[in-house]
C-alpha positions as CSV (number, residue, x, y, z in Angstrom):
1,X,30.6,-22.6,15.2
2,X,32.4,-19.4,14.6
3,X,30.7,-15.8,15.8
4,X,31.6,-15.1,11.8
5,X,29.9,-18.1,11.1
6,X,27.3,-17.3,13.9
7,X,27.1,-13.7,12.3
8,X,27.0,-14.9,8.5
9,X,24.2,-17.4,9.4
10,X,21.8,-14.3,11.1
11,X,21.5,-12.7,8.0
12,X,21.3,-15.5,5.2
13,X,17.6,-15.0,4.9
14,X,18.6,-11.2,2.9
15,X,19.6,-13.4,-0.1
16,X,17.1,-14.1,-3.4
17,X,14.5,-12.1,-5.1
18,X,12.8,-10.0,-2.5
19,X,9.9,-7.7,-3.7
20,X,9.4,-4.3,-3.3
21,X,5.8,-4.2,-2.2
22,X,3.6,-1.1,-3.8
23,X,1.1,0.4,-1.4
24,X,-2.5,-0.6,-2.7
25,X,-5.1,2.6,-2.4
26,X,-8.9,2.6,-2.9
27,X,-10.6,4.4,-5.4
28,X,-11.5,6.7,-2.8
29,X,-7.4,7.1,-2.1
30,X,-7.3,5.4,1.1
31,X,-5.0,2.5,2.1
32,X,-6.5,-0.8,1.1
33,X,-4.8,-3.1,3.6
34,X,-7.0,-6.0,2.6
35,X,-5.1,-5.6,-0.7
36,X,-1.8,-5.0,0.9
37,X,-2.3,-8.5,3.0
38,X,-3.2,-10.3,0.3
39,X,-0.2,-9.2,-2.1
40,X,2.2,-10.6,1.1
41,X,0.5,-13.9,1.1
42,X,0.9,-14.4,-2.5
43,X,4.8,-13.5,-2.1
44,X,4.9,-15.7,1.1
45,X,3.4,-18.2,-0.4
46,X,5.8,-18.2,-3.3
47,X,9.0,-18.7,-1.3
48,X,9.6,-15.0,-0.8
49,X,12.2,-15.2,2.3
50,X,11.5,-11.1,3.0
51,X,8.8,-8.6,1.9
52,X,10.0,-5.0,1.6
53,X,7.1,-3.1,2.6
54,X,6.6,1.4,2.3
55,X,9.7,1.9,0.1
56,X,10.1,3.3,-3.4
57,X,7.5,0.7,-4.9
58,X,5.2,1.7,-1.7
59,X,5.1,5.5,-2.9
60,X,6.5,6.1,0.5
61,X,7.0,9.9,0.2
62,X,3.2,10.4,-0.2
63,X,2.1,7.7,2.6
64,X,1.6,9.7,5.9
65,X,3.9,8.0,9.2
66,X,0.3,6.6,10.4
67,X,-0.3,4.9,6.7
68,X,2.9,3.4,6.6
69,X,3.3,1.9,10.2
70,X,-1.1,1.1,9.5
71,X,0.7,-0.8,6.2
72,X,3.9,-2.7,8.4
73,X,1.4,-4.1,11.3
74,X,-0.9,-5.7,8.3
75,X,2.3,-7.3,6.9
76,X,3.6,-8.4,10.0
77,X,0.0,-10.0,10.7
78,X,-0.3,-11.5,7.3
79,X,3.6,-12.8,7.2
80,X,3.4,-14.5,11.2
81,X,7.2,-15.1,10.9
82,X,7.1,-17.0,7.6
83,X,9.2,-14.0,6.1
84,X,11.1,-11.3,7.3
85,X,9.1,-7.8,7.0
86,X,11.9,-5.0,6.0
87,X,10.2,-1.8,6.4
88,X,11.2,1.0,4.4
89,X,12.0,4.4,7.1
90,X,13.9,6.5,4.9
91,X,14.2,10.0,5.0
92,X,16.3,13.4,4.0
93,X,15.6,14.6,7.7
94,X,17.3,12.3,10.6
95,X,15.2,13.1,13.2
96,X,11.9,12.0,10.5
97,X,14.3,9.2,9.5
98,X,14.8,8.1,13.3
99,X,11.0,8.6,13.6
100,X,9.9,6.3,11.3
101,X,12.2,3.7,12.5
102,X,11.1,3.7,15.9
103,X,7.4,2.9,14.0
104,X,9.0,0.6,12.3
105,X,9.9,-0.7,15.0
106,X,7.0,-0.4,17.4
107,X,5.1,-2.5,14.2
108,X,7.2,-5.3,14.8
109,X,9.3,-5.0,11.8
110,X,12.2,-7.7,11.3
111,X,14.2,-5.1,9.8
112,X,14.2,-1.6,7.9
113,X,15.6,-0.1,4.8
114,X,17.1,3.2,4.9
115,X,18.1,5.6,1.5
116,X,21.1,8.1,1.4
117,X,19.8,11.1,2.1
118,X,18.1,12.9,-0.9
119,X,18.1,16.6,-2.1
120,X,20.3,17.9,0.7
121,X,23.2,16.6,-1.1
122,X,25.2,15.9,2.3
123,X,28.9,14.9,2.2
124,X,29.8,11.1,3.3
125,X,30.6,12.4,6.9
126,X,27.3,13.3,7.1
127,X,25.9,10.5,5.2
128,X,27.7,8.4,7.8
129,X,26.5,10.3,11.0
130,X,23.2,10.1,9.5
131,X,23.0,6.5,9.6
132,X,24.9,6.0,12.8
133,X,22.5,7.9,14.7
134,X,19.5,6.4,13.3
135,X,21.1,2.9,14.2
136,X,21.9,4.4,18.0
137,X,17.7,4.9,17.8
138,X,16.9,1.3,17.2
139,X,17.6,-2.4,17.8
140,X,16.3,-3.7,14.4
141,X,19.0,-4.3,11.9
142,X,19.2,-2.0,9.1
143,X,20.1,-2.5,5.4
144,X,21.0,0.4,3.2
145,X,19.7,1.8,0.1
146,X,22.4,3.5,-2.1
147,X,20.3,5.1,-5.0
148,X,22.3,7.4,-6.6
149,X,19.9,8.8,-10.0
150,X,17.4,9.6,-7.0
151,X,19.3,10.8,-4.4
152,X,22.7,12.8,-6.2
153,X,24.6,11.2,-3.5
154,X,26.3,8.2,-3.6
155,X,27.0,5.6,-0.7
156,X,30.7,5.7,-1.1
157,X,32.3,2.1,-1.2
158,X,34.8,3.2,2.1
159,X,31.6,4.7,4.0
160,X,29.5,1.2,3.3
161,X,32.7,-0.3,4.9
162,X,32.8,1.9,7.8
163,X,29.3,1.7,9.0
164,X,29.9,-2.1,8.0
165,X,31.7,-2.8,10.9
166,X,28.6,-2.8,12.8
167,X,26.8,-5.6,13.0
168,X,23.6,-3.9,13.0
169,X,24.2,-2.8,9.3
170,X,23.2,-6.0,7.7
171,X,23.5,-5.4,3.6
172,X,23.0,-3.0,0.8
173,X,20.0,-2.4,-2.0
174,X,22.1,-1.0,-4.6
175,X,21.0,1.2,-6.9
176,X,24.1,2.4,-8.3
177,X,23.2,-0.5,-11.8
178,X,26.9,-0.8,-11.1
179,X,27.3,-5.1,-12.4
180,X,30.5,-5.1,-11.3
181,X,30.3,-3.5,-7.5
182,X,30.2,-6.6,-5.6
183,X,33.6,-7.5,-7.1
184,X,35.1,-4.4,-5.2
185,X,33.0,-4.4,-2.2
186,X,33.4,-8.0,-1.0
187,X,37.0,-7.5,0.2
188,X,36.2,-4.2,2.3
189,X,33.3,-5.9,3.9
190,X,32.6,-8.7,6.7
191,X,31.1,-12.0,5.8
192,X,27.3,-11.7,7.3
193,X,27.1,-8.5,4.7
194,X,24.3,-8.9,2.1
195,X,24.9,-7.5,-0.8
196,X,21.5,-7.0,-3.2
197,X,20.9,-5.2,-6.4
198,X,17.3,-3.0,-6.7
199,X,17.8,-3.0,-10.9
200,X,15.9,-6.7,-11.9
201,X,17.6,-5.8,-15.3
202,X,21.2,-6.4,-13.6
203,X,19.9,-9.0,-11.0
204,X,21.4,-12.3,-12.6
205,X,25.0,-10.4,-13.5
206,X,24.9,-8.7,-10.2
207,X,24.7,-12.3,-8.7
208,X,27.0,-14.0,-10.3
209,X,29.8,-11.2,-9.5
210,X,29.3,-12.1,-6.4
211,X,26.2,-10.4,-5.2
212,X,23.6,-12.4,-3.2
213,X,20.1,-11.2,-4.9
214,X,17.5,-8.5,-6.0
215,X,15.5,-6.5,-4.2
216,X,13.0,-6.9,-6.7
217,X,10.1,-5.0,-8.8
218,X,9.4,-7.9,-11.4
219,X,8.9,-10.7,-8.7
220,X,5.6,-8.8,-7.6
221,X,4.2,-9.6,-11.0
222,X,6.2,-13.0,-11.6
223,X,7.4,-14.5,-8.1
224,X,7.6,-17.9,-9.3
225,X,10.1,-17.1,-12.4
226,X,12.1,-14.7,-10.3
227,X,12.5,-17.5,-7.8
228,X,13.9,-20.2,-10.7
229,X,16.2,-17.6,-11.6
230,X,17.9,-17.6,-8.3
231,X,17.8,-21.5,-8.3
232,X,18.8,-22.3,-11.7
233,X,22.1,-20.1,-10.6
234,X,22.7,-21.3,-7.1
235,X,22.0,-24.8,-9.2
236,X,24.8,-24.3,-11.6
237,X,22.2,-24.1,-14.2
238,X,23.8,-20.6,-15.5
239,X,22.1,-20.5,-19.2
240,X,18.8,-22.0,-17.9
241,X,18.9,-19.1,-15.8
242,X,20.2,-16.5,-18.5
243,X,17.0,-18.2,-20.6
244,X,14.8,-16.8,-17.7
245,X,16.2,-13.4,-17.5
246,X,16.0,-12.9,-21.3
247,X,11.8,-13.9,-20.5
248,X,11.6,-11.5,-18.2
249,X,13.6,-8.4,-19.6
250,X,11.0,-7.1,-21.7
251,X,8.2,-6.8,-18.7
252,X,11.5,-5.2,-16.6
253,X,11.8,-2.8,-19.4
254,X,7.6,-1.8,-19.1
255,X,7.5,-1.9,-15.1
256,X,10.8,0.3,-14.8
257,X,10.0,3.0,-17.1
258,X,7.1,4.2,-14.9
259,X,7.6,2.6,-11.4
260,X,5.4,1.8,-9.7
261,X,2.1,3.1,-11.8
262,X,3.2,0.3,-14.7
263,X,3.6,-2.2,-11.4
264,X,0.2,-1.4,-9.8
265,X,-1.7,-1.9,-13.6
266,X,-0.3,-5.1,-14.2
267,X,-1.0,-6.3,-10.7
268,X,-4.8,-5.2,-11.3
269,X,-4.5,-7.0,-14.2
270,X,-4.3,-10.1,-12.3
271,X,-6.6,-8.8,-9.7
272,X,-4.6,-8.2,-6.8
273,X,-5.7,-4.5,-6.3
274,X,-6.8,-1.4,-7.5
275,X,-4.1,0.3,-10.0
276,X,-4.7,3.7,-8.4
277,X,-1.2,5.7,-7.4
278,X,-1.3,8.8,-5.6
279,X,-0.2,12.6,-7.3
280,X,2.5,12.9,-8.3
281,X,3.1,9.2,-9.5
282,X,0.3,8.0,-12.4
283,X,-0.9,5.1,-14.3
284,X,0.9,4.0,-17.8
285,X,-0.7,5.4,-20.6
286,X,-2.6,3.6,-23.3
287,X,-0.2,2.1,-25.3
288,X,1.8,1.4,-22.2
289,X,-1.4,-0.5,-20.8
290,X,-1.3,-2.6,-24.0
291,X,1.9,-3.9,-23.8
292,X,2.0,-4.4,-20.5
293,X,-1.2,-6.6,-20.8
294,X,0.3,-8.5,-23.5
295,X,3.3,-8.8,-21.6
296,X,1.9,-10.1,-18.6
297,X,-0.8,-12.8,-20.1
298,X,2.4,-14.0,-21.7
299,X,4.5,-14.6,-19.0
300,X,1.6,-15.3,-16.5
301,X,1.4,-18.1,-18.8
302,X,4.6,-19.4,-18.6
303,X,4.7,-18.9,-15.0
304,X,1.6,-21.7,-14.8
305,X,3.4,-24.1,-16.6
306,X,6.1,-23.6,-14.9
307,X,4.9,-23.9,-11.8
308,X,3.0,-27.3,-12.7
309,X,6.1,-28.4,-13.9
């Protein structure tokens, strides 16, 4: 076999719907790890290849270091090599970004995910040495999160190509709800490179152009749908799978418009944990509540039959 081959094999579990845990809190506002377990076995048990654990679903800007690296040993535990654990260790600062990593790290994380740099507004030099020298910190591969509406900065397609050429830089959550990026980006980059969308709204168009999954808010609610999307597609089965997505759209449309508060309800809902979300992120509002109850005891539902099926 080829080192390409060899290379392109390492990383072809970074492929599918992969959630974007949220970070379960007590009513008193501690870290309920019980809860945090127990949402990784469901997704593990579902066929989840990876769990994505303290990242933007994980309200990882109000968990301390101690909470979130607490958070990736219980996942690690819970998952005993039956998925990868990516840990989110993203950070404005490099020397906090590097910090976190080496946590990560020290958790016994299979890999971490790591966001452009936000509010400092660097230039792609900087973007670049800021990811080189938190890969010179670590041995874990790293995927990169390019979310421009949160960061004003972009992860510009010649600077995912440059730090590309390392093989520690495994793939991309992209964020930019650009459909058609994969169709520009897999020419500039090498074949084990794992391209991922982080908008479920996009996931099935995203994938089709050429893109290799989601990293995924829905598939915490609905892992077993997500999951036929991906195989109808990889199947052939293109409008079975369009079918799905049109399902699914309008609980997208609920989740995303007050991520992750809406995520947390509907997952108490099914009573997986508490729905509490620490300041400044809160819970939907009443009539939000409704339709995301309706929402989810529809397609909880289907997910049954489906699932029996």
């Amino acid at each position: 076999m080829s080192a390409t081959a060899i290379a392109a094999r390492a990383t072809s579990w970074l492929a599918g719907y992969i959630p974007d845990l949220p970070t379960p809190f007590d009513p008193s506002g501690k870290v309920d790890l019980n809860a945090s377990q127990g949402l990784c076995e469901r997704q593990i048990e579902a066929g989840a290849p990876a769990l994505v654990v303290c990242e933007t679903a994980g309200e990882a800007s109000t968990v301390s270091p101690a909470e979130q690296e607490a958070v990736i040993r219980a996942a690690v535990e819970v998952a005993h090599g039956r998925a990868r654990i990516i840990a989110g260790a993203g950070s404005n600062s490099t020397n906090q970004a590097i910090e976190l990593t080496r946590r990560a790290e020290a958790a016994g994380a299979d890999a971490i995910l790591s966001v452009v740099p936000y509010y400092n507004k660097p230039m792609q030099n900087g973007i670049h040495a800021h990811f080189r020298a938190i890969a010179e910190s670590t041995r874990l591969p790293i995927i990169l999160h390019d979310i421009p509406p949160r960061t004003n900065r972009e992860l510009a397609d010649d600077t995912l190509a440059r730090l590309a050429e390392s093989r520690q830089f495994i793939g991309l959550r992209d964020g930019s709800g650009d459909v058609s990026r994969p169709l520009r980006l897999i020419g500039l980059l090498p074949p084990h490179f794992r391209l991922l969308t982080g908008d479920d709204a996009i996931a099935l168009a995203y994938t089709v152009n050429g893109g290799d999954g989601c990293i995924s808010i829905v598939s915490n609610v609905i892992p077993d749908l997500c999951r036929m999307i991906f195989s109808n597609w990889r199947q052939g089965l293109l409008q079975t799978a369009r079918d799905l997505q049109r399902q699914i759209a309008p609980l997208e449309t609920c989740l995303s418009a007050n991520n992750p508060g809406a995520l947390k309800y509907a997952l108490s809902l099914l009573g997986f944990m508490h729905p509490d979300t620490r300041l400044p992120i809160v819970g939907p509002d009443e009539p939000a509540k409704a339709a995301i109850a309706r929402i989810v005891a529809g397609l909880e539902h289907r997910q049954i039959a489906a699932v029996r099926s």
